[in-house]
C-alpha positions as CSV (number, residue, x, y, z in Angstrom):
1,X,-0.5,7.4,-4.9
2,X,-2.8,8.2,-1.7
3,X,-1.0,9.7,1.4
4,X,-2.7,9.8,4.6
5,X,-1.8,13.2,6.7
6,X,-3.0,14.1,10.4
7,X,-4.6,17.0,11.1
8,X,-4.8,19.1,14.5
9,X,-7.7,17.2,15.1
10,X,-5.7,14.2,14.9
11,X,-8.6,13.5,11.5
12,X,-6.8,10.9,8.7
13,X,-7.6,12.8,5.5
14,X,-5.6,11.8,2.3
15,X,-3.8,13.5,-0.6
16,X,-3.3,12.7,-4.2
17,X,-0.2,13.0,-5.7
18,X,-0.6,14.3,-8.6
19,X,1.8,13.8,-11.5
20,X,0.0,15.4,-14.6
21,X,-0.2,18.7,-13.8
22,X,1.6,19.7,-10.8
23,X,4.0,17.5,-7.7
24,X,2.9,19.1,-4.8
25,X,-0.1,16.9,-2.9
26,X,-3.6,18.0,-2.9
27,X,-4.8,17.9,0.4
28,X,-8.6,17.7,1.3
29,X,-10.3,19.0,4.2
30,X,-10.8,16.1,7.4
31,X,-13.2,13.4,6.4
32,X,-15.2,12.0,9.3
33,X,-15.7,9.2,6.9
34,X,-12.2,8.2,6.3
35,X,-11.1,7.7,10.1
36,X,-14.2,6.5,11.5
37,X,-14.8,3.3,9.2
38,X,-13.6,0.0,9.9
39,X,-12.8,-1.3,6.3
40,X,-13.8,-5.0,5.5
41,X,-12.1,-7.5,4.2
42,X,-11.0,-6.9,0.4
43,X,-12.2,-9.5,-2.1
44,X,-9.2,-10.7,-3.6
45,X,-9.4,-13.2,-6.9
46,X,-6.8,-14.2,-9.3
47,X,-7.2,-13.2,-13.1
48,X,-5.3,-16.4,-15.2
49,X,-2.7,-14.7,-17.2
50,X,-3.2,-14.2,-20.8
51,X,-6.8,-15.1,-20.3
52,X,-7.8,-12.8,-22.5
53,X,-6.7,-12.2,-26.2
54,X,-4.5,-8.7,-27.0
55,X,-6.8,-6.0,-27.8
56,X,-9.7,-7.0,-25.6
57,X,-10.6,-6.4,-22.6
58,X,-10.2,-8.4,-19.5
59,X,-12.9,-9.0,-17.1
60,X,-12.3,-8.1,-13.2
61,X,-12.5,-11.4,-11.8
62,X,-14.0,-10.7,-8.6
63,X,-17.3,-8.5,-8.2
64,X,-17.6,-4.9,-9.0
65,X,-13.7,-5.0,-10.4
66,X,-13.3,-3.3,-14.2
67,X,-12.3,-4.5,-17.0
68,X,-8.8,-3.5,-18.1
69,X,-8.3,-3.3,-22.0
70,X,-4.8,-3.5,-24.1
71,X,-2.6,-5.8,-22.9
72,X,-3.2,-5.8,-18.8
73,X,-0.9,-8.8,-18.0
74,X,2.1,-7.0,-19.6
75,X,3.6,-5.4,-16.5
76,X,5.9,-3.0,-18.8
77,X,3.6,-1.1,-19.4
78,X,0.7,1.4,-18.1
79,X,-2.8,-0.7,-17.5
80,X,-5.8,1.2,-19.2
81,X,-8.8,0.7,-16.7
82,X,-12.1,0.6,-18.2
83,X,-15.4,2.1,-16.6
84,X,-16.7,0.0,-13.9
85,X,-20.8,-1.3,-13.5
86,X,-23.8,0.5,-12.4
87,X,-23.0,-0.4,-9.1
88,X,-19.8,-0.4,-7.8
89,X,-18.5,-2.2,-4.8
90,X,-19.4,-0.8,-1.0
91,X,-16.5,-3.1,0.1
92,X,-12.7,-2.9,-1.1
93,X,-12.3,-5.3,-3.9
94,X,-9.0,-6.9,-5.5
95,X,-8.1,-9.0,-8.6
96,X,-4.8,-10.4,-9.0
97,X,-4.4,-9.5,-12.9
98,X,-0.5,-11.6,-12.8
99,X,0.8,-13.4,-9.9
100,X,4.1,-12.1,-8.8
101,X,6.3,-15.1,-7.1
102,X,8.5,-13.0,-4.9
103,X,8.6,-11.5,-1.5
104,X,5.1,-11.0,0.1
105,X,4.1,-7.3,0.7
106,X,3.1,-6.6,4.6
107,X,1.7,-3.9,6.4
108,X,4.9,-2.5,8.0
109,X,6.3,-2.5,4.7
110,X,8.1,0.3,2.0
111,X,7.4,-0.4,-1.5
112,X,8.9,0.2,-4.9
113,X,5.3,0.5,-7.2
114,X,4.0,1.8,-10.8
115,X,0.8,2.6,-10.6
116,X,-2.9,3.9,-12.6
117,X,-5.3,5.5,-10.3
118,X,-8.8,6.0,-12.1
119,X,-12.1,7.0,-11.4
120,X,-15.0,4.0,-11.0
121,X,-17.5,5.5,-13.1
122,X,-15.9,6.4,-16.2
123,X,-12.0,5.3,-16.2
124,X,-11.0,8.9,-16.3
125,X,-7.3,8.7,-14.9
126,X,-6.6,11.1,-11.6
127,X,-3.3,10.2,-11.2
128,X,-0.4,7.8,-12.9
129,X,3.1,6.9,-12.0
130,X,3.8,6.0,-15.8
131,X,3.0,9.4,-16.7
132,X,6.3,10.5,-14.7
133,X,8.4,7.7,-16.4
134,X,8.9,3.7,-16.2
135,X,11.1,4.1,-12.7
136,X,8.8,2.8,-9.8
137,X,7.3,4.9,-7.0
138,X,8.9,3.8,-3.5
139,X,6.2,4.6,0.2
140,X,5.9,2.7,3.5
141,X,2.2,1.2,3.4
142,X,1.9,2.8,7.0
143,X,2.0,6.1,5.0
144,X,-0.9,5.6,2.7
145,X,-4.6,5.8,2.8
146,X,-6.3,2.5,4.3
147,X,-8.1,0.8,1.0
148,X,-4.7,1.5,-0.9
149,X,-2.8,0.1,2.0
150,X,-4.7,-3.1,2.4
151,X,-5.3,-3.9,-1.1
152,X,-1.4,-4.0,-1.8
153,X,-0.9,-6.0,1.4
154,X,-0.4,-9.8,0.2
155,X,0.9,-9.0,-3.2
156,X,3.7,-10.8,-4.1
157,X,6.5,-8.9,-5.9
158,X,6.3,-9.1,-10.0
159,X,2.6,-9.3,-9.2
160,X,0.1,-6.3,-11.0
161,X,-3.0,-5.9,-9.3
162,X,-6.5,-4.1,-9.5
163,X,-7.4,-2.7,-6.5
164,X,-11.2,-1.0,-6.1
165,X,-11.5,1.4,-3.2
166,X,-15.0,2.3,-1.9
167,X,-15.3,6.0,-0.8
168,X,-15.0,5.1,2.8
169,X,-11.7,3.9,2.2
170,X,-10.9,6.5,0.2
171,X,-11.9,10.1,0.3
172,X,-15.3,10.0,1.5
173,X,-17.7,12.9,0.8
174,X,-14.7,15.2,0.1
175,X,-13.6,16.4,-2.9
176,X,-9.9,16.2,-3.9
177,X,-9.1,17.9,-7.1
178,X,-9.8,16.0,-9.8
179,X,-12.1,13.8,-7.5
180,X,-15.2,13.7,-6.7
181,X,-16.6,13.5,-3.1
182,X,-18.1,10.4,-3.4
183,X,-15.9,8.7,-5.6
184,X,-14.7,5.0,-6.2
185,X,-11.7,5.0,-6.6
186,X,-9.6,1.7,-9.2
187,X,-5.5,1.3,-9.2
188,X,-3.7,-1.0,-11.2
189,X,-0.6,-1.8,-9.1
190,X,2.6,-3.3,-10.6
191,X,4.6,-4.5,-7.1
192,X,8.3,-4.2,-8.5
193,X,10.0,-4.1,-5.1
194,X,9.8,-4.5,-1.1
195,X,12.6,-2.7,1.4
């Protein structure tokens, strides 16, 4: 999951929770990047469920979005998030893999979530819920880094969605343990719960 913390300099840098090796955050140096971009609109698109056979993989439906492979509409169970293009998006970029039909997540509010954060390029996993266990993951959405943040904002809850997360909405240049300065960062968010 992506934390946002303040510095002295009042600078949003973020931290990665990470669950394979160690709990405590990693937290980057202050990313001039990070707090000074205004972050567009995400493309959000709506994968049918079950559109794609067991076993292979299932497109992103909207641009720049990976495939996932397995099962992705099975919400029980960790997504595996294939590589993405050549290119990846400069904007944040959503696909609804299922539609949830319950409560609406907002800005101002907590969530219970699982979640698979990988890296763009090659799918290599940073960080994983899943890999602590099948119990969900509860933050305010105040609390996290913007592109994570705004791509969960609109889910409904039962939903699982792809979110894509340009660098300026993520880390920037900085490097953050197992990431990359530069990186594009993919979730697959299950949205179990709202409080």
């Amino acid at each position: 999951m992506l934390r946002k913390t303040t510095t002295a300099a009042a600078v949003t840098t973020l931290a990665v929770v990470a669950g394979c090796s160690s709990s405590t955050p990693a937290t980057p140096a202050p990313s001039s990047t990070a707090a000074s971009s205004s972050p567009a609109a995400p493309t959000t698109s709506t994968a049918a469920p079950g559109s794609s056979a067991a076993g292979a993989p299932a497109a992103g439906s909207a641009a720049g979005v990976p495939a996932l492979s397995g099962n992705p509409t099975e919400v029980n169970t960790e997504a595996v998030i294939s590589p993405g293009g050549a290119t990846p998006p400069t904007a944040l970029a959503t696909a609804d893999i299922v539609a949830g039909t319950g409560a609406v997540a907002t800005a101002a509010a907590t969530v219970d979530v699982r979640y698979t954060g990988a890296l763009y390029t090659d799918g290599k996993i940073f960080d994983s819920s899943w890999k602590r266990g099948t119990a969900p993951v509860s933050f305010p959405l105040n609390r996290v880094v913007p592109g994570f943040a705004k791509g969960i904002e609109g889910m409904k809850v039962g939903g699982r969605r792809e979110i894509v997360i340009p660098p300026d909405l993520g880390y920037g240049a900085q490097a953050n343990g197992p990431i990359p300065g530069g990186s594009t960062l993919v979730f697959v968010v299950d949205l179990v719960g709202l409080k």
